[in-house]
PyMOL commands that place a pseudoatom at each C-alpha (Angstrom):
pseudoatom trace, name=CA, resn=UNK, resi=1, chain=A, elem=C, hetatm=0, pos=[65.597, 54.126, 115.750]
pseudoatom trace, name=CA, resn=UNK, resi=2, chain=A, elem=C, hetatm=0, pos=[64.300, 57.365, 113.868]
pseudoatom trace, name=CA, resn=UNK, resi=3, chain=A, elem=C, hetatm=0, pos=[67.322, 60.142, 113.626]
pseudoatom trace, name=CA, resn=UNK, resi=4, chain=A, elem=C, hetatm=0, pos=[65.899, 63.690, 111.997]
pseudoatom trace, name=CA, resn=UNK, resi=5, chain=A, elem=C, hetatm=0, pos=[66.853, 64.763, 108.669]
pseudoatom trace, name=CA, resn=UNK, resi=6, chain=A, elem=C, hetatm=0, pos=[69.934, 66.434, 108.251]
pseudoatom trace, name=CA, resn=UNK, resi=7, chain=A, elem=C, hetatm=0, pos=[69.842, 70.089, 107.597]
pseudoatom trace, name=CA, resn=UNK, resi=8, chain=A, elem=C, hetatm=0, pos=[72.656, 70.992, 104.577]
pseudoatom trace, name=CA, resn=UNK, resi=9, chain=A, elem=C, hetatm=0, pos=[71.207, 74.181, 104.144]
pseudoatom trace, name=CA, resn=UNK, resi=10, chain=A, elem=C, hetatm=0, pos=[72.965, 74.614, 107.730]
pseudoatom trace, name=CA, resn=UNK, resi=11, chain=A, elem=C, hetatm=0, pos=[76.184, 73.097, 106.811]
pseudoatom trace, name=CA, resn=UNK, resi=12, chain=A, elem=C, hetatm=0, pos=[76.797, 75.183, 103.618]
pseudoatom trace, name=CA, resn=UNK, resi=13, chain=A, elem=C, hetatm=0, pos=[75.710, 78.223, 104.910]
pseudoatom trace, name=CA, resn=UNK, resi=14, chain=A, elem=C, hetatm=0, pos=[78.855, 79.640, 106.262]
pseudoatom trace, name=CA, resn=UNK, resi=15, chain=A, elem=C, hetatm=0, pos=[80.617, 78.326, 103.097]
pseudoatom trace, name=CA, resn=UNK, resi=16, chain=A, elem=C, hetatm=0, pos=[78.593, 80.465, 101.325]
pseudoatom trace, name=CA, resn=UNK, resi=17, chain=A, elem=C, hetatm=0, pos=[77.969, 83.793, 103.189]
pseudoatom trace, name=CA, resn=UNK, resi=18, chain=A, elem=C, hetatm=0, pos=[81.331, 85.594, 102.732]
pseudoatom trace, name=CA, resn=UNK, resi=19, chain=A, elem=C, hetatm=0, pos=[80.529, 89.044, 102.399]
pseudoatom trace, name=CA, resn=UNK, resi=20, chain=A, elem=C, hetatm=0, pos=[83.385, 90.963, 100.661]
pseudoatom trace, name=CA, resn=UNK, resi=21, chain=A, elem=C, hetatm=0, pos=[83.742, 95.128, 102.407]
pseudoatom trace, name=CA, resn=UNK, resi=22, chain=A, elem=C, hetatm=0, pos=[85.614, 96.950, 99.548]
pseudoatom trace, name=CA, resn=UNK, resi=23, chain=A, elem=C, hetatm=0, pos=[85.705, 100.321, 98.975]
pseudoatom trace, name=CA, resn=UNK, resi=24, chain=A, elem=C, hetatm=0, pos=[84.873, 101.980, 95.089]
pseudoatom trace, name=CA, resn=UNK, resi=25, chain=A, elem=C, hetatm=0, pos=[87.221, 103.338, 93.749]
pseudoatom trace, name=CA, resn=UNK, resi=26, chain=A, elem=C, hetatm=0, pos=[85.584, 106.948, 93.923]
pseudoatom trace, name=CA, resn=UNK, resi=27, chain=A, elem=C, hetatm=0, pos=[85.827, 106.637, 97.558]
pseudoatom trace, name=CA, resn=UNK, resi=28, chain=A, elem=C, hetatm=0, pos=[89.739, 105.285, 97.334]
pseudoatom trace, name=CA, resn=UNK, resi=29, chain=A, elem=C, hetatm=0, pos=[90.263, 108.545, 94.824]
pseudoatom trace, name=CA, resn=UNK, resi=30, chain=A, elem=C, hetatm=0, pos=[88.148, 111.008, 96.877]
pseudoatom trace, name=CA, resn=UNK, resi=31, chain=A, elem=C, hetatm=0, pos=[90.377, 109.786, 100.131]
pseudoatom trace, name=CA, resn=UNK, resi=32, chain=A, elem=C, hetatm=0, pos=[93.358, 109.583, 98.655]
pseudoatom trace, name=CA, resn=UNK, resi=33, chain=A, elem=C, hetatm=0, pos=[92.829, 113.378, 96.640]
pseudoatom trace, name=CA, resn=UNK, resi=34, chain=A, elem=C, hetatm=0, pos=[91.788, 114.910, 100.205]
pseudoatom trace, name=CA, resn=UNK, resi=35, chain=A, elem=C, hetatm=0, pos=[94.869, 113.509, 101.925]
pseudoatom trace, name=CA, resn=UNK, resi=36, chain=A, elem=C, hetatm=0, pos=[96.868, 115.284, 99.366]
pseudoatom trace, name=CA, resn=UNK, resi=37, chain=A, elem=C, hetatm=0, pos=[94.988, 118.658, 99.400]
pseudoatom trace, name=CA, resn=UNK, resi=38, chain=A, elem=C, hetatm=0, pos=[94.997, 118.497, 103.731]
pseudoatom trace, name=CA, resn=UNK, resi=39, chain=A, elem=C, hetatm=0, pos=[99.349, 117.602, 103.113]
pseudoatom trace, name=CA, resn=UNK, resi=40, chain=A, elem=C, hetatm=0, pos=[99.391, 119.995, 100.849]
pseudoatom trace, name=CA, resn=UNK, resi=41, chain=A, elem=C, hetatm=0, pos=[98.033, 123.310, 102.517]
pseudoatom trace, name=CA, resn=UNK, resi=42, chain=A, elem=C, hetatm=0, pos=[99.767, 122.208, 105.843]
pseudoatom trace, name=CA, resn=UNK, resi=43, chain=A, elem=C, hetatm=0, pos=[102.922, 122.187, 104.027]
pseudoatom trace, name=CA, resn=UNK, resi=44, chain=A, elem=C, hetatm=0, pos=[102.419, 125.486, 101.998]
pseudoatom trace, name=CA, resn=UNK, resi=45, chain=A, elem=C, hetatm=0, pos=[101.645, 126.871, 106.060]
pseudoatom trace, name=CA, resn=UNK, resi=46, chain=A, elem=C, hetatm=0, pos=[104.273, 126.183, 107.259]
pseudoatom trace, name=CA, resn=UNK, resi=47, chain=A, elem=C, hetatm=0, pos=[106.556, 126.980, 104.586]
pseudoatom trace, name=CA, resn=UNK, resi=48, chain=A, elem=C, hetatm=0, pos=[104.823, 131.021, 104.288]
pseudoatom trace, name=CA, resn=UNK, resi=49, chain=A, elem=C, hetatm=0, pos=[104.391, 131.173, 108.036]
pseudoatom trace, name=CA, resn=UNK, resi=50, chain=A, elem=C, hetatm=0, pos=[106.358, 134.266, 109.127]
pseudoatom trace, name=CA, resn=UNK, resi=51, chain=A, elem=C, hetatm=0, pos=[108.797, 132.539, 111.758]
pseudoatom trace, name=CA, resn=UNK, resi=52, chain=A, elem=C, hetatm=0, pos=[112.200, 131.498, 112.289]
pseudoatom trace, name=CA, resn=UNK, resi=53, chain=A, elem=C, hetatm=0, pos=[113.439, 128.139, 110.244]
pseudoatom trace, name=CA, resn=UNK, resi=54, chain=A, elem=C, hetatm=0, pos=[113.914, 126.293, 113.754]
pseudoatom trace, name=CA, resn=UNK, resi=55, chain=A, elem=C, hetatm=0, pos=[110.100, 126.936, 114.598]
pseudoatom trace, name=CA, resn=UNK, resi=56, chain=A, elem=C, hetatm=0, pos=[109.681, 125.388, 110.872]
pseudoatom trace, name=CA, resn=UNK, resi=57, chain=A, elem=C, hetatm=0, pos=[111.252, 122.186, 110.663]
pseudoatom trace, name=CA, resn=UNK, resi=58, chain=A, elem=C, hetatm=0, pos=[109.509, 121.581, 114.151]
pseudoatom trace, name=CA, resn=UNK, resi=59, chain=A, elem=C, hetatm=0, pos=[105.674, 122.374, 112.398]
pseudoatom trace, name=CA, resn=UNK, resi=60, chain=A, elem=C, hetatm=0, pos=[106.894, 120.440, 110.256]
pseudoatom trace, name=CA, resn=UNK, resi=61, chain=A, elem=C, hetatm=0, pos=[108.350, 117.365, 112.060]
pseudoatom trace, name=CA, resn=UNK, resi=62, chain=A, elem=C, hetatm=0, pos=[105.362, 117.471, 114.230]
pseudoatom trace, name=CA, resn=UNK, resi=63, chain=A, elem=C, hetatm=0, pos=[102.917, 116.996, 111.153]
pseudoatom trace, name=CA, resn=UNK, resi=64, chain=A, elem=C, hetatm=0, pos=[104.862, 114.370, 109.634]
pseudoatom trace, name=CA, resn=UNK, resi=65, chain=A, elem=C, hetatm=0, pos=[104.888, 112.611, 112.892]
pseudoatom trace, name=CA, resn=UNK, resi=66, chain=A, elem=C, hetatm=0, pos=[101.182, 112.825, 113.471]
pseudoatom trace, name=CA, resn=UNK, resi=67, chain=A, elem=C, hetatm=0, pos=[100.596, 111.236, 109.661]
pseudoatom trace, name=CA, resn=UNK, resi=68, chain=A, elem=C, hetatm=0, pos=[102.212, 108.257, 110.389]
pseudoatom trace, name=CA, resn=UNK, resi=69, chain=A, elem=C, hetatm=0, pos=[101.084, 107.770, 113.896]
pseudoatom trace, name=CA, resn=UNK, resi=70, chain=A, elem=C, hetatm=0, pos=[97.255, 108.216, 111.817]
pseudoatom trace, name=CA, resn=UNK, resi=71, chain=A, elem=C, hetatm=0, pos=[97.989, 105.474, 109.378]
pseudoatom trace, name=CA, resn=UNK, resi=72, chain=A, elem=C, hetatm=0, pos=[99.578, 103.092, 112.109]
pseudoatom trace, name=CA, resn=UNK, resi=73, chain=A, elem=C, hetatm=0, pos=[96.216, 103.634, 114.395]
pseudoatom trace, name=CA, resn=UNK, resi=74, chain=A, elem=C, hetatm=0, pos=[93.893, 103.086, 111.142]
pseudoatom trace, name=CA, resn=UNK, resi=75, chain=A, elem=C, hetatm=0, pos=[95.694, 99.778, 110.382]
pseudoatom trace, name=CA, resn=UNK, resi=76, chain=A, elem=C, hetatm=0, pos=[95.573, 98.598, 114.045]
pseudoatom trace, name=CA, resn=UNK, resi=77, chain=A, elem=C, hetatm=0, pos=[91.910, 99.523, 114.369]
pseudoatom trace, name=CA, resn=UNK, resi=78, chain=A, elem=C, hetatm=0, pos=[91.564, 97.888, 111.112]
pseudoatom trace, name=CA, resn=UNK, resi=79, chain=A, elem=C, hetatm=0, pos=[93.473, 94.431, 112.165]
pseudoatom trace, name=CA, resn=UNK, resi=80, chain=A, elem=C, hetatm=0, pos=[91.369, 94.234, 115.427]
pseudoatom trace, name=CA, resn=UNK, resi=81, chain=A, elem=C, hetatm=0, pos=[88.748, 94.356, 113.550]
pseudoatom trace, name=CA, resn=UNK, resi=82, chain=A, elem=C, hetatm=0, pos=[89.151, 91.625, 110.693]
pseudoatom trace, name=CA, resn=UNK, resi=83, chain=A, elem=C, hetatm=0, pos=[90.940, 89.634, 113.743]
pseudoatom trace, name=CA, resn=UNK, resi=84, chain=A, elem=C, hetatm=0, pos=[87.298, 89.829, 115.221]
pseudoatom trace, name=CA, resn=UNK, resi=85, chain=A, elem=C, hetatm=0, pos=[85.054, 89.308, 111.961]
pseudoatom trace, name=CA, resn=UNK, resi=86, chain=A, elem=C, hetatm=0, pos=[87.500, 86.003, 112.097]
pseudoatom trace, name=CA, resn=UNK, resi=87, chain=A, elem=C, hetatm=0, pos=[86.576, 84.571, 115.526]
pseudoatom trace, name=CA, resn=UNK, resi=88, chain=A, elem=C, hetatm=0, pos=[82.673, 85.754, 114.888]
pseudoatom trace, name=CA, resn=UNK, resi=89, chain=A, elem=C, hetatm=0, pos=[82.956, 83.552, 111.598]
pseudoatom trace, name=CA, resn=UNK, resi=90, chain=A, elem=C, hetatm=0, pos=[84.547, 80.272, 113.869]
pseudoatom trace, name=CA, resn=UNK, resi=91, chain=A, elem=C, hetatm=0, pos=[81.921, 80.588, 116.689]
pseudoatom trace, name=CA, resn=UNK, resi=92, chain=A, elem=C, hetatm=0, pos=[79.502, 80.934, 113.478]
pseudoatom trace, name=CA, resn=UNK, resi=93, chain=A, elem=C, hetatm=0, pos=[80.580, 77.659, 111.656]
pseudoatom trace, name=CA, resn=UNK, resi=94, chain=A, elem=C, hetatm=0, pos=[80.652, 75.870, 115.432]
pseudoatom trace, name=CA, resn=UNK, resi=95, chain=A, elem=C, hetatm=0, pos=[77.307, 76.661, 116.222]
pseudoatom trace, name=CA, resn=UNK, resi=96, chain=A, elem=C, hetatm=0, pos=[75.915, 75.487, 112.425]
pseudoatom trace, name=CA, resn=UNK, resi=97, chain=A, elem=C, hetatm=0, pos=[77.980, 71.841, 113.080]
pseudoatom trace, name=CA, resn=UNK, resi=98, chain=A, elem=C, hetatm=0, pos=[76.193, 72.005, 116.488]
pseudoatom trace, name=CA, resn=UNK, resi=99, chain=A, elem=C, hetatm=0, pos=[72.514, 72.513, 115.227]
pseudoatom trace, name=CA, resn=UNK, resi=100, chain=A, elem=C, hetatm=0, pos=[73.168, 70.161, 111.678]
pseudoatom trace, name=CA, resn=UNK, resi=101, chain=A, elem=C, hetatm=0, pos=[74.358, 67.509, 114.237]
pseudoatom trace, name=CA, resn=UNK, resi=102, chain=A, elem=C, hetatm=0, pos=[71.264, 67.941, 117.282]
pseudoatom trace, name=CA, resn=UNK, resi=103, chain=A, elem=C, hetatm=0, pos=[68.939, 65.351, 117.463]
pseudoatom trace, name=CA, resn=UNK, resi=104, chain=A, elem=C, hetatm=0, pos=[66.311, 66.272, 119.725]
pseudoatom trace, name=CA, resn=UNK, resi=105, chain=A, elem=C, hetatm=0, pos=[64.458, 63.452, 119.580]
pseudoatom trace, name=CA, resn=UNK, resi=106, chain=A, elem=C, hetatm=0, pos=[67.599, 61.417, 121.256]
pseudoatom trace, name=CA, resn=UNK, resi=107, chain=A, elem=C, hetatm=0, pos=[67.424, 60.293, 124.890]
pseudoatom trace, name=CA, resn=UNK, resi=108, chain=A, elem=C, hetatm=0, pos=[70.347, 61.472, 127.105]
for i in range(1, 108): cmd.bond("trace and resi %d" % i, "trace and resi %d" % (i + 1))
show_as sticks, trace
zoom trace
C-alpha cells in the first residue's frame, strides 16, 4: 500500500521557531530613567506643596500605593500573556503532528 512522504520540515518547525521578545537596553534605561524623573517630581510636589503634613503623608501614601498597584497590573497583564503565547505554541505543535501524520490517500 502507498503511504505519502513524511513532511520533517513540519515536525521541526515548532522546534525551531522560538522567537525571543526582549527589550534593548536603551529602552530598559529610557524606562527605567523616566520612572525616576515621574517619582521624582511627584515627590519634590508634594514635599513644596503649601499644606498641612497630614494632607502630605496622604499625597504621598496615595502615590506610593498607585506604583505598586502599576507594577502588579503590568506583571499580571504580562503573565496572561506568556500563559497564552504558551497554549498558542501547544495547539501549534498539535496541529504540525496532525498534518506530518495525515494520509489522505487512506480509506476510512
Amino acid at each position: 500500500m502507498w503511504r505519502a512522504p513524511q513532511w520533517p520540515m513540519l515536525s521541526a518547525m515548532s522546534e525551531t521557531t522560538t522567537v525571543k521578545q526582549q527589550s534593548t537596553a536603551a529602552f530598559y534605561g529610557q524606562a527605567v530613567a523616566s520612572f525616576g524623573v515621574a517619582m521624582g517630581a511627584v515627590a519634590l510636589g508634594i514635599y513644596f506643596l503649601d499644606a498641612n503634613a497630614w494632607v502630605r503623608g496622604f499625597l504621598a501614601i496615595g502615590v506610593l500605593y498607585l506604583v505598586t498597584s502599576c507594577f502588579t497590573l503590568a506583571k499580571v497583564i504580562r503573565d496572561r500573556q506568556e500563559a497564552g503565547q504558551i497554549v498558542s505554541r501547544v495547539d501549534q505543535a498539535r496541529l504540525e503532528k496532525i498534518l506530518a501524520e495525515h494520509d489522505p490517500f487512506q480509506k476510512l
